[in-house]
C-alpha positions as CSV (number, residue, x, y, z in Angstrom):
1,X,28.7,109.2,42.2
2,X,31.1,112.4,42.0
3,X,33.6,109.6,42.7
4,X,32.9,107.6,39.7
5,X,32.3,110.6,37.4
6,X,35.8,112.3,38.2
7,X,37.5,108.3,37.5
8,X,35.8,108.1,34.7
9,X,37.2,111.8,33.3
10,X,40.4,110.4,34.3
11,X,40.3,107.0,32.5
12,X,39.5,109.0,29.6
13,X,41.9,111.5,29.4
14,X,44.6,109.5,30.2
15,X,43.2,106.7,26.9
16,X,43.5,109.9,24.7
17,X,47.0,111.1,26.1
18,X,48.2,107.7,26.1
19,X,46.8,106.7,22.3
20,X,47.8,110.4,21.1
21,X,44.5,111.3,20.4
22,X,45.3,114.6,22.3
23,X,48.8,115.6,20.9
24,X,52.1,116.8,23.0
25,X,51.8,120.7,23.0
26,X,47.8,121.0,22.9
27,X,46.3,122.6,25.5
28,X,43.5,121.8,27.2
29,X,40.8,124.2,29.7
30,X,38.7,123.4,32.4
31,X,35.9,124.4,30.5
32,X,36.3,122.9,27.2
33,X,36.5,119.6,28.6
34,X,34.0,119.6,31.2
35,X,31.6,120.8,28.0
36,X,33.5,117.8,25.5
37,X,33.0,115.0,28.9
38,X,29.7,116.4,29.7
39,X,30.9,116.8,33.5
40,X,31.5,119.4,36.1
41,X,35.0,121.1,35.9
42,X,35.4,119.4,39.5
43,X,35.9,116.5,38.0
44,X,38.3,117.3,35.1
45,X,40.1,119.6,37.6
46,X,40.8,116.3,39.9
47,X,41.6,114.5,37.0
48,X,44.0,116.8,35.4
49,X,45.8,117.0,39.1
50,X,46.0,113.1,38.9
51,X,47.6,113.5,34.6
52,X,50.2,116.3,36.5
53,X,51.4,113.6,39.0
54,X,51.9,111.0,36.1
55,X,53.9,113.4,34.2
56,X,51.1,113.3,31.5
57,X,50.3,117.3,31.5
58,X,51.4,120.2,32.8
59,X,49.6,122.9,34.4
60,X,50.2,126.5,34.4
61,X,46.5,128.3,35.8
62,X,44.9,131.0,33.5
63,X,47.2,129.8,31.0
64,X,45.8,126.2,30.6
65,X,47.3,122.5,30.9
66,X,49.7,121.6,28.0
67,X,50.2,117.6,27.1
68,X,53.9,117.1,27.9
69,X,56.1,116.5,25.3
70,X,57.3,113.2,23.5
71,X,60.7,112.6,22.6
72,X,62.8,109.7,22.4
73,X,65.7,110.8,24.9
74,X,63.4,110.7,27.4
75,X,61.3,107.7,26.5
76,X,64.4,105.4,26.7
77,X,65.7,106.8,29.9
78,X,62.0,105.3,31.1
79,X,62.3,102.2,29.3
80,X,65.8,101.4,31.1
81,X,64.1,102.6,34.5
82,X,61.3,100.2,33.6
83,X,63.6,97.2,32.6
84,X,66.3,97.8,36.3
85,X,62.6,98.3,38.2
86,X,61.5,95.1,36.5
87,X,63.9,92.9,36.4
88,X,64.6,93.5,40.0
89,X,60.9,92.1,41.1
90,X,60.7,89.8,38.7
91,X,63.6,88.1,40.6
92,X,62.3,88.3,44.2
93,X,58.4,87.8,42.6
94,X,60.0,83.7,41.4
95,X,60.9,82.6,45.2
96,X,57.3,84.6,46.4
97,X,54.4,83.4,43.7
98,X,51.8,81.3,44.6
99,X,49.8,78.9,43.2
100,X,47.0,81.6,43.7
101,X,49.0,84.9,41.9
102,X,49.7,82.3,39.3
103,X,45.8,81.9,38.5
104,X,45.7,85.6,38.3
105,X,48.5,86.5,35.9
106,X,47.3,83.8,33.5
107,X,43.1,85.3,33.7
108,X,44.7,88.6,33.0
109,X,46.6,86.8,30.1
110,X,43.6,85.4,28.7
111,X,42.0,88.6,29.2
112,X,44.8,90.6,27.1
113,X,44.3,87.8,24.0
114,X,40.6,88.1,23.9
115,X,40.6,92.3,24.0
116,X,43.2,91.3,20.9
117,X,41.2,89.4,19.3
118,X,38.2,92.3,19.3
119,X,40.9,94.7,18.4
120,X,40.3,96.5,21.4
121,X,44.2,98.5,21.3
122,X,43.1,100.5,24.9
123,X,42.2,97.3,26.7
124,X,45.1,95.6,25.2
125,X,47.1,98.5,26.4
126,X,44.9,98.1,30.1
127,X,45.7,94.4,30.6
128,X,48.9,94.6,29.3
129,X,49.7,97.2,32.6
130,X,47.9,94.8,35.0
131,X,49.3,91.6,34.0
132,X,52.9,93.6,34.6
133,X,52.1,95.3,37.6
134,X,50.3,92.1,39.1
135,X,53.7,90.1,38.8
136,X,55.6,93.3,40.4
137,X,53.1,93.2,43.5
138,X,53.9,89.7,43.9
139,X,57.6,90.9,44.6
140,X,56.3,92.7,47.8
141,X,58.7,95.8,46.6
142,X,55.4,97.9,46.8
143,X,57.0,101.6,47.1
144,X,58.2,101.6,43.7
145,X,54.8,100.6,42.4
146,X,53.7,103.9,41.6
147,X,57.0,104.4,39.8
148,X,57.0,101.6,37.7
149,X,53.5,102.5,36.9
150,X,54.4,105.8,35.4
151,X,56.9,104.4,33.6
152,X,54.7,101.8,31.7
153,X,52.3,105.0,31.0
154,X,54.7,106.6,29.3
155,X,56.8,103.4,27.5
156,X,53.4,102.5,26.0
157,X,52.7,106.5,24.6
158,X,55.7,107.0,23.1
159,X,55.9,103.0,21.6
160,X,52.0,104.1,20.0
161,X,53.7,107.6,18.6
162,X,56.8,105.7,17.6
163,X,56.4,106.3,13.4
164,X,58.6,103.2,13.0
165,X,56.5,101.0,15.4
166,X,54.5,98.1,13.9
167,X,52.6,95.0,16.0
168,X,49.9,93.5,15.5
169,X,47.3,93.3,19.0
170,X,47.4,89.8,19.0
171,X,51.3,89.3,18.6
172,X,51.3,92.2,21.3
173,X,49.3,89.8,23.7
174,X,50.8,86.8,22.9
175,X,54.6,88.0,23.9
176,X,53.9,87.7,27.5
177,X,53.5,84.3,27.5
178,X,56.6,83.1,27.3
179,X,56.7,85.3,30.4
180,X,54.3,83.3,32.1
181,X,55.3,79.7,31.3
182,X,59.1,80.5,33.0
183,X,57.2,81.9,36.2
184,X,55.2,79.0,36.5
185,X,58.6,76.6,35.9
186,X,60.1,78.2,38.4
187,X,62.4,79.3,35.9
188,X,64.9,82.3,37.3
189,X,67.3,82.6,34.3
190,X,64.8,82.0,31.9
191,X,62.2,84.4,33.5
192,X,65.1,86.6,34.0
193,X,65.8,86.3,29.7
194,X,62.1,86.3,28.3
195,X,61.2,89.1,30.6
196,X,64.4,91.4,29.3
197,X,63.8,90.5,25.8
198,X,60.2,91.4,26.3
199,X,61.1,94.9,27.7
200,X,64.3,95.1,25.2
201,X,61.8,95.1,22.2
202,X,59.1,97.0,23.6
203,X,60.1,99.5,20.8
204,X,62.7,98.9,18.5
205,X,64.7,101.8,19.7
206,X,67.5,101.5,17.3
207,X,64.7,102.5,14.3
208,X,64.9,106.6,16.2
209,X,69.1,106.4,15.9
């Protein structure tokens, strides 16, 4: 039980980071939130470590944990991380899937278009990060996992506080399949090309010249 109660203070600090629900610059106590998640500061404690580690917060003691800033220097340097990590797999992920992974990616697909369709933005947001992070795995380059996991954390916060940003859920779900369909062709340059312009247009960065 303490288990599940300190994941579940994380999953939902890390939904309101993530959807800007709790601003860059607010600052957060032990206290308050244990009282707001009705759970022992333990838990928020252990969850606010895990936020620190994902670059989410920052923690100074007495003084209280801050939400890190959001700014769009720094959200493009992750983006291009994101694309070089991506990319990369995506390549060695063609001459590894199986029929098996396949099955998987497309669930999660299917999973993504019906959380659209109920205009459910966080699970979008959710299955969007495991269909991504499922293909990586498949590229067996599991050490920079945890990387490319924190930079999809942060590319999806700052493409939600991007002011210039509009998608609909659905066309937001729908983008990956293009994805999909050269994976399962077996199709390097065109996995290669549908999966750079997917992670090109992410955010229109050109709108934050």
């Amino acid at each position: 039980m303490p288990e599940a109660r300190a994941s579940r203070v994380l999953s939902e600090l890390r939904r309101r980071i993530v959807m800007n629900e709790l601003t860059p610059g607010a600052v957060l106590t032990e206290l308050g939130l244990a009282a707001d998640l009705a759970c022992g500061q333990s838990s928020v404690r252990e969850a606010l470590l895990r936020l620190e580690g994902e670059g989410l917060v920052l923690r100074a003691g007495r003084q209280g944990t801050t939400i890190t800033d959001l700014d769009v220097e720094s959200a493009s340097e992750m983006l291009d991380l994101r694309r070089r990590i991506e990319l990369r797999g995506a390549r060695r992920a063609l001459r590894r899937v199986s029929a098996g992974d396949l099955a998987g990616l497309l669930a999660i697909q299917e999973r993504m278009e019906a959380a659209a369709a109920d205009s459910d933005a966080w699970a979008v947001l959710e299955r969007d990060m495991d269909l991504h992070l499922a293909l990586f795995r498949v590229s067996g380059l599991h050490a920079m996992g945890p990387i490319l996991a924190r930079c999809m954390l942060h590319s999806h916060r700052f493409r939600l506080w991007a002011p210039w940003h509009r998608r609909s859920l659905i066309e937001t779900a729908r983008r990956h399949r293009p994805i999909l369909a050269a994976l399962q062709a077996g199709d390097a340059a065109g996995l290669a090309r549908e999966l750079g312009a997917h992670l090109d247009t992410i955010v229109e960065r050109d709108a934050a010249a």
